[in-house]
N, C-alpha and C positions, 0 to 999 in steps of 0.2 A: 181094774176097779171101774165101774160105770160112773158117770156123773153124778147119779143120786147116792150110788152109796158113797162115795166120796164126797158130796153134801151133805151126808146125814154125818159122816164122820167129821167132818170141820165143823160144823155146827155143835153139834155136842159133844167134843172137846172144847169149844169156847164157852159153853153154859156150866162144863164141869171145871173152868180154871177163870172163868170169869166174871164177875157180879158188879150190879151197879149200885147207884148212891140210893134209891128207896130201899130193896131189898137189903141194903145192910142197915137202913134206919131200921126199918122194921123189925130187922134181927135182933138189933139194942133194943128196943122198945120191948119188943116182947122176949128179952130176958134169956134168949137163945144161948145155953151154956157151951161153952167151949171156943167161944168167937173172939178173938184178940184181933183187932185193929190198929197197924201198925202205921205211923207218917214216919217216912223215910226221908224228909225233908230237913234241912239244915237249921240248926237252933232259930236262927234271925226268922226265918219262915216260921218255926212252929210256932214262937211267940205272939208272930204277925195273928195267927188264928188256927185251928185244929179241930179236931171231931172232939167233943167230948168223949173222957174215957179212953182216946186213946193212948200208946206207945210211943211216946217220942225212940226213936232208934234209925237214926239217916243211915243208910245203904252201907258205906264203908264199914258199918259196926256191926252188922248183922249177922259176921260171923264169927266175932270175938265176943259180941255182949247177950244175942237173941238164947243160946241156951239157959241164960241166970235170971233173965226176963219173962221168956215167953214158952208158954208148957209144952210140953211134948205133943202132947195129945188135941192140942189146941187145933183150929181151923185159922188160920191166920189170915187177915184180909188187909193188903197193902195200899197203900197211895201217896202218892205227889202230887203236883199242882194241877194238873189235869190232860185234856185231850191232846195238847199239841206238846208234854214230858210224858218220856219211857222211864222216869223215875222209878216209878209203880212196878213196872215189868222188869226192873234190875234186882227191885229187892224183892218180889216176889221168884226171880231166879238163884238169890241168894237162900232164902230159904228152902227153896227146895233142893239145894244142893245138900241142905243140913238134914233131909229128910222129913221136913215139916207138910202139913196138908196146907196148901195155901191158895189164893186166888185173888187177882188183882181187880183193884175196885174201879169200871170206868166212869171216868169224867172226871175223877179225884177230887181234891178238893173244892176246885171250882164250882164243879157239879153241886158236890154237897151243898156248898156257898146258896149258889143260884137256885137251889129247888127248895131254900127257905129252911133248912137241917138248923141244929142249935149248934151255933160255934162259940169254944170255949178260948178266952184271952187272960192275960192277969188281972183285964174288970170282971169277969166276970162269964156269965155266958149269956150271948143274945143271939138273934134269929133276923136274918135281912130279909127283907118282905121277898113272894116268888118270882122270878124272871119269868114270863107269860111266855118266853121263846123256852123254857126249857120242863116246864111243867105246870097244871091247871092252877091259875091264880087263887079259884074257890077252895084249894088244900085236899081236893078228893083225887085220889089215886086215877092215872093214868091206865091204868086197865090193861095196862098192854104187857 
C-alpha cells in the first residue's frame, strides 16, 4: 500500500469512528434521530457534570445494561473526561462488540466543558464561558 493510500485509509477510518464535541452539539441541536450519547464515567463524575440528555452507563455496564437502554439502530456516541482518558475508547469498544454503530467523542467531557456546551448537574443546567485556547470566544464555529 503506498503512503497516500494508507493516509487516506487512516484518515477516514478516524472521521468514520470518530467525532468531536461541536459536531455532536450540533447533532443535539438540530435534533439528529438516532444519536444516543453515552458517559461512561463513574456516578461521582456524572453527578460532578454531563452532557445534557445523555446515558449515564460507566463502561463495566455496557454490556449487561446498553441493550435495555440503548436502541439497536442507534448511533451511539461515547465519552469520558477527556484527551489524556481512553475511557471513551473502552466503551465505545464495548459497544461494538455488542454490534452497535458507534464513535467516540474527542476531547470528552472536558472539551465539551471548555468550548462553552450546556452541562447538566442536580442544579440545574449551565454553560462556562469559552476557553479562547479551545474555541472562538465570539461562539461562531471554527470552520474547520
Amino acid at each position: 500500500m503506498s503512503d497516500n493510500a494508507a493516509a487516506l485509509a487512516h484518515f477516514a477510518a478516524r472521521l468514520a469512528f470518530e467525532t468531536d464535541v461541536s459536531d455532536v452539539a450540533a447533532d443535539l441541536a438540530a435534533g439528529v434521530p438516532g444519536v444516543v450519547v453515552v458517559d461512561s464515567r463513574s456516578q461521582e463524575s456524572w453527578d460532578q457534570g454531563h452532557i445534557e440528555g445523555a446515558v449515564h452507563l460507566p463502561t463495566a455496564e455496557i454490556a449487561t445494561r446498553a441493550p435495555g437502554l440503548v436502541p439497536r439502530e442507534a448511533t451511539v456516541v461515547t465519552y469520558c473526561w477527556g484527551p489524556g482518558c481512553n475511557g471513551a475508547t473502552r466503551a465505545a469498544l464495548e459497544f461494538a462488540k455488542l454490534g452497535y454503530r458507534v464513535k467516540e467523542m474527542i476531547g470528552g467531557f472536558e472539551y465539551w466543558a471548555r468550548e462553552g456546551f450546556p452541562v447538566e448537574t442536580a442544579s440545574g443546567v449551565t454553560r462556562r464561558p469559552v476557553d479562547a485556547l479551545t474555541a472562538p470566544v465570539s461562539g461562531i464555529a471554527c470552520a474547520c
